[in-house]
C-alpha positions, 0 to 999 in steps of 0.5 A, a space after each residue: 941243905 939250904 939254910 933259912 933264917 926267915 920266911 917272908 910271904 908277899 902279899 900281892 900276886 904275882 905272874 907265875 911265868 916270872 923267872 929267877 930275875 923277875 922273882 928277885 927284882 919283886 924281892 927288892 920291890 916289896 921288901 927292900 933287898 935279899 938277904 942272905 938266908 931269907 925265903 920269899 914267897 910268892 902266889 898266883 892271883 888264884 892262889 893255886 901256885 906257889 913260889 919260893 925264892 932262897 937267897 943262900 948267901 951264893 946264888 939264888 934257888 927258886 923253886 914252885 909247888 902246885 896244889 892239884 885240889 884247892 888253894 894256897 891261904 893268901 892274905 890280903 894287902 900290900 908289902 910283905 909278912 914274916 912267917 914263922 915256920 911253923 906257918 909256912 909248914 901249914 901255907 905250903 900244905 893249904 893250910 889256913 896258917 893265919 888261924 895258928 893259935 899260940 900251941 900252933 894248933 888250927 882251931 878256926 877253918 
C-alpha cells in the first residue's frame, strides 16, 4: 500500500508523546530533509516504543508499535543509520538486528 525505498533508524531518543509535526521537524534535524518514500524511525529513551514516520510523496502517515515484553535493540549515537529491510523486519519484533550476519541469520544475541 505504502511504498518505501529506504528505512532510517534515529539514533537519539525521542518523546513519545511527539505528534506528526514534531516527528517531521526531528526528520529535518537529524537527517537533513524527508524525502518521499523513505521511513524514519524513532524510540523512547526506554527503548519500549517505536515510531515510524512514512513520507509517501503526498502527505505524511505516522504510525507506533509497543513491545509488551522486552525492548526494541537501539543504537547508541547521534545522527541517523540506514537499514536494510531485512533489519528493520528484525528491529520491529525486538530483535538484535545489529548481529545480521551477511545470510541475515542472527548468530550472536
Amino acid at each position: 500500500m505504502i511504498r518505501i525505498e529506504a528505512l532510517w533508524l534515529s539514533a537519539v531518543p525521542l518523546d513519545m508523546r511527539a505528534g506528526m509535526d514534531t516527528l517531521l521537524a526531528q526528520v529535518v534535524r537529524v537527517f537533513g530533509e524527508a524525502q518521499p518514500h523513505h521511513a524514519y524511525l524513532f524510540s523512547n529513551r526506554r527503548g519500549m516504543r517505536l515510531k515510524v514516520l512514512v513520507h509517501d510523496g503526498f502527505g505524511v502517515w505516522l504510525a507506533c508499535r509497543r513491545l509488551n515484553q522486552g525492548r526494541f535493540h537501539w543504537t547508541d549515537g547521534q545522527g541517523g543509520i540506514a537499514l536494510t529491510r531485512v533489519q528493520f523486519d528484525a528491529l520491529v519484533l525486538g530483535l538484535p538486528w545489529q548481529r545480521l550476519s551477511d545470510d541475515d541469520v542472527i548468530r550472536i544475541l
